[in-house]
C-alpha positions in Angstrom: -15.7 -20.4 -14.7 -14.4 -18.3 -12.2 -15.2 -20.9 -9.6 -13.1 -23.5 -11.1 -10.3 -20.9 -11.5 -10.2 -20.2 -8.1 -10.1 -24.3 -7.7 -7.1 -24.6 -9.7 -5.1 -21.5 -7.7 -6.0 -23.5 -4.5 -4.8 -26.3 -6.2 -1.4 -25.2 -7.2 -0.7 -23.7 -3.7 -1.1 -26.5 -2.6 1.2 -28.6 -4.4 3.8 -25.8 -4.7 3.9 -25.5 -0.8 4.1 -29.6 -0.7 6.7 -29.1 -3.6 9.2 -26.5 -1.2 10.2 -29.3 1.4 11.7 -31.6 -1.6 13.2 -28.5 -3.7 16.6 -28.4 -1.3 17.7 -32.0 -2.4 15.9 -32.1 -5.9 16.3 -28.7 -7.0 13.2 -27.1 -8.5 12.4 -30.7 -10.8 10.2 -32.7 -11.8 11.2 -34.9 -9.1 10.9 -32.1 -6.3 7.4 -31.6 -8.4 6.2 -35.3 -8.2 7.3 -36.0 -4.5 5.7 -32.3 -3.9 2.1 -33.7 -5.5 2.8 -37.7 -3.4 2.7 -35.5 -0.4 -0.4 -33.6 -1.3 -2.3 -36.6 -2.0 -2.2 -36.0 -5.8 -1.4 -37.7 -9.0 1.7 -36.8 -11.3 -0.9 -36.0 -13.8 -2.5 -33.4 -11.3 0.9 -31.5 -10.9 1.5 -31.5 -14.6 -1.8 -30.1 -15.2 -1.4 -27.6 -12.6 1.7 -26.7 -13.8 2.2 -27.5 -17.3 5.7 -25.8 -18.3 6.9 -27.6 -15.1 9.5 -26.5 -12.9 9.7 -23.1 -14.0 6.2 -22.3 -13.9 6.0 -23.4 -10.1 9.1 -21.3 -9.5 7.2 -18.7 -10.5 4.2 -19.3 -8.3 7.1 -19.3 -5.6 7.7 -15.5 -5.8 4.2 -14.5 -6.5 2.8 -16.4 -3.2 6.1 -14.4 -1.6 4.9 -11.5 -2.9 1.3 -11.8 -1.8 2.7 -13.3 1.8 4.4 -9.9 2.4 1.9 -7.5 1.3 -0.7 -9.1 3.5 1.8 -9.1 6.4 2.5 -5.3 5.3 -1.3 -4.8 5.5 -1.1 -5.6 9.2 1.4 -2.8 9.8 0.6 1.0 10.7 1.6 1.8 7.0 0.0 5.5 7.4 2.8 6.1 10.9 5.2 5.1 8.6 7.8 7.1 6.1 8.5 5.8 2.5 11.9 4.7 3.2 10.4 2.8 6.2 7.7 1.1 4.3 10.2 0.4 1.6 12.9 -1.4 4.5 9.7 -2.9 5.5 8.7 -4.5 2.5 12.0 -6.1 1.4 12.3 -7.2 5.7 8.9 -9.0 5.2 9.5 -10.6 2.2 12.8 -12.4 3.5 10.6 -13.5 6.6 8.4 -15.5 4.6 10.9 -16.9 3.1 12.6 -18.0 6.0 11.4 -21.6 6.3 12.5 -22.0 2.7 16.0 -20.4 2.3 17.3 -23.5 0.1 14.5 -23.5 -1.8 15.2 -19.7 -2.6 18.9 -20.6 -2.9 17.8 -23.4 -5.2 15.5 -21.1 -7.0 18.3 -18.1 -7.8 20.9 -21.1 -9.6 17.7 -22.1 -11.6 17.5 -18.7 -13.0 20.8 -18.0 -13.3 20.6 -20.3 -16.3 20.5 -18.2 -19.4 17.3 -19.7 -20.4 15.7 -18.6 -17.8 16.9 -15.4 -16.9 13.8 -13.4 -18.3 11.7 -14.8 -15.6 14.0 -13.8 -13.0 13.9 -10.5 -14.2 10.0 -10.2 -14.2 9.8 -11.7 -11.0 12.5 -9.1 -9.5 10.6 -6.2 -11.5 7.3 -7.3 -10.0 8.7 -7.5 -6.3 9.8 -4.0 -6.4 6.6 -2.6 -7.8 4.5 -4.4 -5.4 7.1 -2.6 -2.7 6.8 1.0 -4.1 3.1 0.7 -5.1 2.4 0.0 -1.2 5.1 2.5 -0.7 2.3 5.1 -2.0 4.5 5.9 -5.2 2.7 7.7 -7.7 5.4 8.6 -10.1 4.7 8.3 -13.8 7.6 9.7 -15.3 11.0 8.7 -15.3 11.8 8.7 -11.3 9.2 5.3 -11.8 11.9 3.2 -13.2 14.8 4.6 -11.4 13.4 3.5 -7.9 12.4 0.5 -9.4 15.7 0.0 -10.6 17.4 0.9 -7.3 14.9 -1.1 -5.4 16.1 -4.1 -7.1 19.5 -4.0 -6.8 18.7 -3.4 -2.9 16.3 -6.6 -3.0 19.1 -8.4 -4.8 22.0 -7.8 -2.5 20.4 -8.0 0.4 18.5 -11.7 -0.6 22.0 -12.9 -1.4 23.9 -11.2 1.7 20.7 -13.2 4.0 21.1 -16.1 1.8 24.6 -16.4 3.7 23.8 -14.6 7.3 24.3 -17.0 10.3 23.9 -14.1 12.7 21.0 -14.3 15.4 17.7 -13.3 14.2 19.6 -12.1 10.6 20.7 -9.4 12.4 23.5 -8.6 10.2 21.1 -8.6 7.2 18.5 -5.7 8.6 22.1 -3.7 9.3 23.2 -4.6 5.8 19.6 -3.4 4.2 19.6 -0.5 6.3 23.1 0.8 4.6 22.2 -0.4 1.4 19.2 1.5 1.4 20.8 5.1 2.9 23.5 4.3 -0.3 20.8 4.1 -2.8 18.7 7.3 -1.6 21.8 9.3 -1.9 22.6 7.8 -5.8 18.9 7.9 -6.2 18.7 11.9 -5.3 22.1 12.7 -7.4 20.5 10.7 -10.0 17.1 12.4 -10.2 18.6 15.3 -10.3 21.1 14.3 -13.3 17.6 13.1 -15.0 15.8 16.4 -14.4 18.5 18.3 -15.5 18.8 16.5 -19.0 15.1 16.3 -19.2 14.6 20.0 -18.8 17.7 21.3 -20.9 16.0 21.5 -23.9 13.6 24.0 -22.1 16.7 26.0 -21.3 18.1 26.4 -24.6 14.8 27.1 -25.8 14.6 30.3 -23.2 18.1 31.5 -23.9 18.2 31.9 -27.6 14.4 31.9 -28.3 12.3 30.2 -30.8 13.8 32.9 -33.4 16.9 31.6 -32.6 16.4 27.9 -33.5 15.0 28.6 -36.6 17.8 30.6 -37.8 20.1 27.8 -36.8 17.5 25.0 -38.5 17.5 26.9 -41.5 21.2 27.2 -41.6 21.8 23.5 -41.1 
C-alpha cells in the first residue's frame, strides 16, 4: 500500500510540473491540466485520477512541492551560523527562487484564489508556508507568540510575493531590499505586540496580588 502511494505522489509531480508550462495561458484548468498530462505521456483519465477535485487540488500540490523545494534548499544552508531573523529572510528568499521559473503560474495561482470559493485554501496554504519557515526557524513557542509570528510571517510572505510578482530589477534585487524592511517593520510590531499580549495575559495575576484572594471574594460576594 505504501508502495503504490508513493507511485501516485510521483505520479502527480509529474503531471503538475508538466501542468506549470501551460498554466500562464490556460490559467490553472482543466485545459492547463490536460495539455499538462499530453506532455507527460498520460491519459486525461490519469490526470483526473491523480487529481480528482481538478484544478484546485493541483494548485495545491503547487505550494506544497514549493514548500518542500525550499526546505530542502534550506537544508543545504549553515542553519546552525545562522540567527532566526536570518533563517526566517532565508526561508521566504528560497521559496521565491523556486518559484522563479514559474512566476505566471504563481501570478495565475493568487487570481484563482482570490475567488471567494477558494479563499480557504489560500489561507491554509499561506498558514502552512509560514510554519514550515518558523518550525526550521527553531521556534518552539506554544503559547500565544505561536500565532503572532505566524501571523506576521504571513503578511511578510504576502507582500513580498506580490512586490516580486512585479520586480523587473536585476537578480530581484529590489525584492530582498523590500523583504529586508518588511521584516525589520514586523520585528518591531512583533516586540510591541508581545509585549501588549504578555501584559493582558498576566493582568489578572496582578490584580490578583494587589487586592488578594480575600479581596475578590468580597467583591464576588457583593456582585
Amino acid at each position: 500500500m505504501a508502495a503504490r502511494s508513493t507511485d501516485i505522489d510521483k505520479i502527480r509531480e509529474t503531471l503538475l510540473l508538466a501542468t506549470l508550462p501551460h498554466v500562464p495561458f490556460d490559467g490553472w484548468s482543466d485545459a492547463a491540466l490536460r495539455a499538462g498530462a499530453e506532455d507527460a505521456g498520460r491519459s486525461p483519465a490519469e490526470a483526473l485520477n491523480a487529481f480528482p477535485a481538478g484544478p484546485a487540488e493541483a494548485l495545491a500540490l503547487f505550494s506544497d512541492w514549493a514548500d518542500r523545494q525550499m526546505l530542502a534548499r534550506l537544508e543545504k544552508t549553515d542553519l546552525a551560523a545562522m540567527k532566526v531573523r536570518e533563517k526566517v529572510a532565508a526561508g521566504v528568499r528560497l521559496r521565491l527562487e523556486v518559484l522563479e521559473p514559474h512566476k505566471e503560474a504563481v501570478r495565475r495561482g493568487l487570481a484563482f484564489l482570490s475567488l471567494p470559493p477558494n479563499a480557504g485554501q489560500g489561507l491554509k496554504g499561506l498558514y502552512r508556508t509560514v510554519d514550515a519557515i518558523w518550525t526550521m526557524a527553531g521556534d518552539r513557542a506554544t503559547d500565544y507568540n505561536y500565532y503572532t509570528k505566524r501571523l506576521l510571517l504571513a503578511g511578510v510572505l504576502s507582500s513580498t510575493t506580490l512586490f516580486w510578482l512585479n520586480d523587473r530589477s536585476e537578480g530581484h534585487e529590489a525584492t530582498w531590499a523590500f523583504l529586508e524592511r518588511r521584516i525589520d517593520e514586523v520585528l518591531k510590531v512583533g516586540g510591541r505586540l508581545g509585549k501588549t499580549m504578555k501584559g493582558l495575559l498576566d493582568l489578572p495575576d496582578r490584580l490578583m496580588a494587589a487586592r488578594g484572594p480575600r479581596g475578590f471574594a468580597r467583591r464576588w460576594q457583593k456582585d
